[in-house]
N, C-alpha and C positions, 0 to 999 in steps of 0.2 A: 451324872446329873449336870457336871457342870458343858459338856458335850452339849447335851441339851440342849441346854440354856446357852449355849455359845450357836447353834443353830437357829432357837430363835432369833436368837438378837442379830444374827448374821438374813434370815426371813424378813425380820422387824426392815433392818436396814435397805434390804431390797427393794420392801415396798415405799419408804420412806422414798429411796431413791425415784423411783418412776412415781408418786405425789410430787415430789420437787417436778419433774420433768410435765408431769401435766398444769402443775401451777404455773411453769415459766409461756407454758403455749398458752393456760387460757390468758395468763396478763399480755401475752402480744397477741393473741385472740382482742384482747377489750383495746388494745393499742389502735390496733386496726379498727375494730369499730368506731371508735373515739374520732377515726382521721375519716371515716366515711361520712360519721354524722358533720363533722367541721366541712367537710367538702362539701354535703349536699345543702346546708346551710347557705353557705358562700355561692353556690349555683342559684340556689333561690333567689337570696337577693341579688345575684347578679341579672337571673330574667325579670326579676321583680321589677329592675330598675328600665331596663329593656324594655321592658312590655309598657311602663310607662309613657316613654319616648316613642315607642309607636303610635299610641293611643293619642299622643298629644300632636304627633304629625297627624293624624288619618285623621282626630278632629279641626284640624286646622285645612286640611283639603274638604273636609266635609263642607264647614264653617261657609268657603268662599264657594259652594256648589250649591248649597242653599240658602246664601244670596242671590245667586243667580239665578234659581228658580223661583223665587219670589220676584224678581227683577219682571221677566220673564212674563209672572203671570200677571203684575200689574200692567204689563205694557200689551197683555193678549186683551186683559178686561174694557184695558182702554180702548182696542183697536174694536172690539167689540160693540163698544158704548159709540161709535162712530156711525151716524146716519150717512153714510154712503151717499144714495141715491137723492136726500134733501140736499148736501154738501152741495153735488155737483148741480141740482138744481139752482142754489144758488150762485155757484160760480156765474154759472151762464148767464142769468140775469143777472147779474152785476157787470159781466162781460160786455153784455148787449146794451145796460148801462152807460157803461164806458167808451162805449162804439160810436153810440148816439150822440153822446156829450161831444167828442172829440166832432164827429162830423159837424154837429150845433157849430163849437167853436169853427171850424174851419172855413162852414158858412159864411157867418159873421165876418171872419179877416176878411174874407172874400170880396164881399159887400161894401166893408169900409175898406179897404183897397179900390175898389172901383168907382166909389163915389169920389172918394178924392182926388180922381182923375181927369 
């Protein structure tokens, strides 16, 4: 009997032994995972932080591209609102204007030059 029971307890102890050995793998089992979740954490916030920094460049190249196309279309609207063909109508007659006037005056010297004479 006591044979036995000096078997069991010698059975008992075996398995007791290989539970110790599966308890020490799953704790560095959860170690391990423990150090995955703190690493993917720590990557998170680190693209977190990233992605913000990009986001804040690309809006800031955004930013000044559509100023520019607003620039752009005020200055197409205006070109648009522009009567061309009246424009240069008037240039001309103002030109022809101008032409006349000038000859008028040059007349004139002319005339008072010669009478003076």
């Amino acid at each position: 009997m006591f044979k036995e029971l000096n078997d069991n307890l010698n059975s008992i102890n075996g398995e007791v032994t290989k539970l110790k050995t599966a308890v020490e793998h799953i704790d560095t089992a959860k170690s391990a995972a423990q150090a995955a979740v703190n690493a993917a954490n720590t990557t998170n916030t680190e693209f977190k932080e990233h992605l913000q920094k990009v986001t804040k460049a690309v809006d800031s190249i955004l930013k000044s591209h559509q100023d520019l196309i607003a620039s752009t279309k005020n200055l197409t609207t205006t070109i648009k609102a522009i009567d061309f063909p009246k424009q240069l109508r008037l240039i001309k007659i103002i030109s022809i204007a101008t032409g006349a006037i000038a000859l008028i005056a040059t007349l004139l010297i002319l005339i008072l030059v010669l009478r003076h004479k």
